[in-house]
C-alpha positions in Angstrom: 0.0 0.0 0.0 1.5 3.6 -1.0 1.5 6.2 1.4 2.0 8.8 -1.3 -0.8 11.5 -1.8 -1.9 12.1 -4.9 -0.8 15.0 -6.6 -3.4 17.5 -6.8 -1.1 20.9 -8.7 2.1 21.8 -9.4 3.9 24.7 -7.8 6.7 26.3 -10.4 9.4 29.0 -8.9 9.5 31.3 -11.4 12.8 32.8 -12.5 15.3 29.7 -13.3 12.4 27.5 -13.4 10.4 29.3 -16.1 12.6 32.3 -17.0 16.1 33.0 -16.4 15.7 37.0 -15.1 18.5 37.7 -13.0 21.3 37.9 -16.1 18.9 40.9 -16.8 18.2 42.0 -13.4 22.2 41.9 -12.8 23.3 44.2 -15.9 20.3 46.4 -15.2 21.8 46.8 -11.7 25.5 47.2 -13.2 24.8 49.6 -16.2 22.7 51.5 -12.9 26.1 51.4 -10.4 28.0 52.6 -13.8 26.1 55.3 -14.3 26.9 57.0 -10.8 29.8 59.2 -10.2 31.4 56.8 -8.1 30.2 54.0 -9.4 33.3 52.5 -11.6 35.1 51.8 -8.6 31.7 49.5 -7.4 32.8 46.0 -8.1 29.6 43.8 -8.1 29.6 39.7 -9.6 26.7 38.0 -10.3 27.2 35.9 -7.1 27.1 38.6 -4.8 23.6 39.3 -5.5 22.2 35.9 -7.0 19.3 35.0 -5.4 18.6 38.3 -2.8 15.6 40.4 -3.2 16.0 43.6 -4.4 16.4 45.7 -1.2 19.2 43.2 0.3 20.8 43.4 -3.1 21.0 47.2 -2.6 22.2 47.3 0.9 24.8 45.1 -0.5 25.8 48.2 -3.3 25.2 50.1 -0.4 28.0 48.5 1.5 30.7 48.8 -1.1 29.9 52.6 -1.8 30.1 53.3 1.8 27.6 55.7 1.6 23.7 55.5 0.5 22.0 55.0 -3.3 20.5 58.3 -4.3 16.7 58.0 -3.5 15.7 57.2 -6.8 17.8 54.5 -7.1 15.7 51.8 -6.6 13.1 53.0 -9.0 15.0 53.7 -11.7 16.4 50.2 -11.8 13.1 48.8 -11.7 11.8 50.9 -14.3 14.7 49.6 -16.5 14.2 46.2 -15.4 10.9 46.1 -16.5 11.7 47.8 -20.0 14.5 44.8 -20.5 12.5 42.3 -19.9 10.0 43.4 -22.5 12.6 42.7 -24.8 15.3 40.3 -23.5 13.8 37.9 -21.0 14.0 34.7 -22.2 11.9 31.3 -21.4 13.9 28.5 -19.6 13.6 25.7 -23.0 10.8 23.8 -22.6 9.0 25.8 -19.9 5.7 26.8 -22.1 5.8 22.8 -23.4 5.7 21.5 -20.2 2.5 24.3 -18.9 0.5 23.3 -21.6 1.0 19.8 -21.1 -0.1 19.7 -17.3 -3.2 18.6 -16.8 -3.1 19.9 -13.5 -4.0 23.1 -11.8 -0.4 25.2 -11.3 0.8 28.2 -10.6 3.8 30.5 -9.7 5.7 31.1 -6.6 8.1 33.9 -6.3 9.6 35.7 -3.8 10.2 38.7 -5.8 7.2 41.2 -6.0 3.9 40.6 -7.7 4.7 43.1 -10.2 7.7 41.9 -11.4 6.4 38.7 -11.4 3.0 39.8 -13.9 6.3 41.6 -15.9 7.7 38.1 -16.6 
């Protein structure tokens, strides 16, 4: 006798799992740093801020400058975020396939913001 439950829906994460947003989300924050006064001598790799939201990823810039992001920071980023992925973000191959082949409720998890997530 199985002790498994049936499976009722599928959860998918959504960046890395359905599309890959953080080389985007990481040159968006780069081309940002770049564009401040001080910001060539910002050093900042992909694994520094893999994986952290938004606002740990900052205080991480943060850290390195020594001094706080202009207010507008953050919102300028995200503007530009959401204007690359309009034309850059790519599926994960095979993602849409394998949605329209469930034949079971699913949906997304993410714990980036809803509105970055209805972006993607």
């Amino acid at each position: 006798m199985s002790s498994r439950l049936p499976l009722r829906a599928v959860l998918f994460d959504c960046d890395g799992t359905l599309v890959d947003s953080e080389p985007i989300w990481l040159a968006t924050v780069r081309d940002a740093i770049a564009a401040l006064p001080d910001g060539p001598a910002i050093t900042l790799a992909f694994s520094d801020i893999e994986g952290q939201s938004m606002a740990r990823s900052l205080e991480i810039v943060e850290e390195r400058r020594g001094r706080p992001l202009p207010p507008t920071f953050e919102a300028q980023v995200r503007a530009e975020m959401a204007r690359r992925f309009e034309t850059e973000l790519q599926e994960i191959p095979g993602a849409t396939a394998v949605l329209r082949g469930l034949r079971l409720p699913c949906c997304v998890a993410s714990n980036g913001p809803r509105s970055k997530i209805e972006l993607l």
